[in-house]
C-alpha positions in Angstrom: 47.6 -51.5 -33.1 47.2 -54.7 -31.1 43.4 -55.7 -31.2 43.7 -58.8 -29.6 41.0 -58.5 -26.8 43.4 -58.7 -23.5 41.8 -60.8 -20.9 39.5 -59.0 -18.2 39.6 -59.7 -13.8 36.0 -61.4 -14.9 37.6 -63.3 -17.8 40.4 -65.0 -15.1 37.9 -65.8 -12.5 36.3 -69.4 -12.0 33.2 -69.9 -13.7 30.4 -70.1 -11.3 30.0 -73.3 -9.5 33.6 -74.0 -9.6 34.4 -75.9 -6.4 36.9 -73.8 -4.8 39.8 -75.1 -2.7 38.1 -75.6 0.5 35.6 -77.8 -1.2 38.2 -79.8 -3.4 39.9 -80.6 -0.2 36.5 -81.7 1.5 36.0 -83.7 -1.5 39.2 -85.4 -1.2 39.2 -86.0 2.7 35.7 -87.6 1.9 37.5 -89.4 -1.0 40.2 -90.7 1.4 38.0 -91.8 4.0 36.4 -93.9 1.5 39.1 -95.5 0.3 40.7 -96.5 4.0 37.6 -98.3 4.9 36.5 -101.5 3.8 33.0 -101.1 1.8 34.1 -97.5 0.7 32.0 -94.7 0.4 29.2 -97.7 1.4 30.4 -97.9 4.5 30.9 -94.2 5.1 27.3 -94.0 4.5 26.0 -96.2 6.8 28.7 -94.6 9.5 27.7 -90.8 8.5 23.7 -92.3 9.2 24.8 -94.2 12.6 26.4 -91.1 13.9 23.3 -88.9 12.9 20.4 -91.3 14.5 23.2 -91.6 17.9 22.7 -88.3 17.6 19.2 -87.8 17.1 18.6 -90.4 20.0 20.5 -88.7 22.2 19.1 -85.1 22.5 16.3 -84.9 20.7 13.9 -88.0 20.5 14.2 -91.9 21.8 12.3 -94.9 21.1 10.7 -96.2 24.4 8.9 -99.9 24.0 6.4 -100.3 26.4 7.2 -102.9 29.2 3.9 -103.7 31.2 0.4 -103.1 31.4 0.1 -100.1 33.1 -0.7 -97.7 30.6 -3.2 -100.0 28.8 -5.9 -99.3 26.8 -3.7 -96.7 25.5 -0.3 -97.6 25.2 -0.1 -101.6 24.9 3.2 -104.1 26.1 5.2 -104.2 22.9 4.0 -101.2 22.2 7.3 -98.5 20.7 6.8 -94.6 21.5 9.0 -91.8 20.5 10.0 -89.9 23.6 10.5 -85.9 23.0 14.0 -85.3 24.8 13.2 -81.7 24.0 9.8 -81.4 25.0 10.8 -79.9 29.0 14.4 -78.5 27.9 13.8 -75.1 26.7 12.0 -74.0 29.9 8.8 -75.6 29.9 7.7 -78.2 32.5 5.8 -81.4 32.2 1.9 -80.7 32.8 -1.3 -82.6 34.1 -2.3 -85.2 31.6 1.0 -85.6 30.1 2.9 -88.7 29.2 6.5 -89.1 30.4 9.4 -91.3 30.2 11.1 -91.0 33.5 13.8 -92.9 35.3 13.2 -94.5 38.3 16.1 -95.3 40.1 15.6 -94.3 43.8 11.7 -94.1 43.5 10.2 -96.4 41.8 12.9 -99.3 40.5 16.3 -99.6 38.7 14.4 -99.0 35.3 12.8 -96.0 33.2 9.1 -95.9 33.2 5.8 -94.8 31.2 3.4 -93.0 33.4 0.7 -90.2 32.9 1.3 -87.2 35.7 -1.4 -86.4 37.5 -0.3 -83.8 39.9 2.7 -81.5 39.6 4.7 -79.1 42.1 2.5 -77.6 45.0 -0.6 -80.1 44.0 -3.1 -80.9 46.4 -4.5 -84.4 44.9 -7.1 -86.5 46.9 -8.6 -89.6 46.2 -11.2 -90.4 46.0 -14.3 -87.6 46.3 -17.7 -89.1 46.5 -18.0 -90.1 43.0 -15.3 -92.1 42.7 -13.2 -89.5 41.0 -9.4 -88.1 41.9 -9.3 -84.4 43.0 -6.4 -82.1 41.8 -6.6 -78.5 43.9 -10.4 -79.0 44.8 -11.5 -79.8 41.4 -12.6 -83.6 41.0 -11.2 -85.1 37.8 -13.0 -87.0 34.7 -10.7 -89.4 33.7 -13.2 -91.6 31.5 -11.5 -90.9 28.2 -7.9 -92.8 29.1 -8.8 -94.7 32.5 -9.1 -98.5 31.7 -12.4 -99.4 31.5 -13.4 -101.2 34.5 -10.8 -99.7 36.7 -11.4 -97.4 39.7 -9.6 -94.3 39.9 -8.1 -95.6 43.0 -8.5 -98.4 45.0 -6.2 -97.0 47.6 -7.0 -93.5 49.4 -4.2 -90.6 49.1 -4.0 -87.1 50.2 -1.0 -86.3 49.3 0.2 -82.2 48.0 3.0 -82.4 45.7 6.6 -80.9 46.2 8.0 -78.2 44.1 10.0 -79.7 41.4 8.2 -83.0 42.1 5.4 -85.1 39.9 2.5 -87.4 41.1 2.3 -90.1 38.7 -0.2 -92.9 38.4 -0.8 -95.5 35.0 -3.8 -95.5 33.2 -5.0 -98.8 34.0 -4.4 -98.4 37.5 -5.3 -102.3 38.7 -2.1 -103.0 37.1 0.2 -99.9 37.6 2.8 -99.8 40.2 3.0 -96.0 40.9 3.1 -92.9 42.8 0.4 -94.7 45.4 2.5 -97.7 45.6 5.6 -95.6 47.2 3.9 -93.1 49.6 6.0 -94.1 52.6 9.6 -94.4 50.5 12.3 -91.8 50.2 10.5 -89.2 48.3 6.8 -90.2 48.7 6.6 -91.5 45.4 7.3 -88.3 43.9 9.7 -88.2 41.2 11.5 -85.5 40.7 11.4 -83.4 37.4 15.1 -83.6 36.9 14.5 -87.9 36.3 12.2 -86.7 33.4 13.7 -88.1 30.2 11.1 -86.4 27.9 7.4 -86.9 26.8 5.5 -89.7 25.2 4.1 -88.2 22.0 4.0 -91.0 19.3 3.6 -94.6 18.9 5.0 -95.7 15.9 4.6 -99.1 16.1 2.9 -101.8 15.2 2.2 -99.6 12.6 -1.8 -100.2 12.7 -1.3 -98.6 16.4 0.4 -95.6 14.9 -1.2 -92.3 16.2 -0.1 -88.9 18.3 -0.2 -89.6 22.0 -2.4 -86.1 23.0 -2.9 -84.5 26.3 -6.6 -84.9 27.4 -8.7 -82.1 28.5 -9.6 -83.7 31.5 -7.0 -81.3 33.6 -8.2 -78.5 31.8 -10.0 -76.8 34.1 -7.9 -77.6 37.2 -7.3 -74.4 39.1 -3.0 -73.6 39.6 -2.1 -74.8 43.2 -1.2 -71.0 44.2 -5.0 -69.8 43.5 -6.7 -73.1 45.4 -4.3 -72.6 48.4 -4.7 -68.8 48.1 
């Protein structure tokens, strides 16, 4: 009688962990890659990391350096923010108090710009009430917190009520901002549309002693939607 143990399906299959076919020839394309460029699998690195960040800059976030003034005291010339690509994609829409990357071709200059919005589509914003202060749907605005210190809210009047799909945009230090006052009679009434949105300003990352979370004040809180003010 034979006694020799015959081998079993389990016995003939690859131990676990065993790179299968698929993966050996993954392996060796990665191997060949390597070896046709100069530097190796270096090189292939710094590619593979090149390709991700291209990537990563161009739908999700982008690094934004500050250009002028006009967003002083928070946002400083020199000054890098991460813009959220993502932030308005997915069915939301930028909102009072935020911070936006938007270009400006058409409306405001050949360039991309940092502004705050102020009013959004069907808006009814007034400067200035008897206070001083900017008035978004009736309700007069305390802008304290991010205004640069010193400024008025505006030293030019405006009664302006936003279009649909449109945003009123003014900088934070608003003796140095060129902005949605400064283009009331041009095409579009210094509205840009929301389409020219790249994204939203949430970090500055650098200098790195300047490194905090850009957050949307609660100044705009209590504003009332355009609908129930005109309603």
């Amino acid at each position: 009688m034979d006694t020799e143990a015959q081998p079993t399906e389990r016995d003939r299959s690859r131990p676990p962990g065993t790179p299968g076919a698929r993966d050996r020839s993954r392996f060796a394309l990665v191997a060949r890659l390597a070896e046709w460029l100069p530097g190796g699998r270096f090189t292939l690195l710094l590619l593979t990391c090149l390709v991700f960040l291209l990537l990563l800059s161009t739908f999700v976030v982008r690094p934004f350096e500050i250009p002028s003034g006009s967003m002083e005291g928070g946002l400083r010339v020199g000054d890098r923010v991460l813009v959220n690509k993502l932030a308005y994609r997915f069915g939301a829409r930028p909102d009072r108090g935020d911070v936006v990357v938007f270009d400006g071709t058409e409306y405001f200059g050949h360039a991309d710009y940092v502004k705050r919005v102020v009013g959004v589509g069907g808006d009814h914003v007034v400067c200035c009430d008897r206070e001083g202060r900017i008035e978004v749907n009736g309700r007069p605005v305390d802008e304290t917190a991010f205004l640069y210190p010193g400024n008025s809210a505006s030293d030019v009047p405006f009664d302006v009520v936003v279009p649909e799909g449109r945003l009123f945009l003014l900088g934070d230090h608003r003796a140095r901002s060129s902005d949605s006052r400064d283009h009331l009679g041009s095409p579009g009434g210094g509205m840009v549309p929301v389409t020219d949105v790249v994204g939203r300003a949430d970090w500055i990352v650098w200098p790195y002693g300047h490194w905090t979370r850009i957050e949307r004040p609660g100044a705009y809180a209590h504003v009332p939607a355009a609908e129930a003010a005109h309603g």
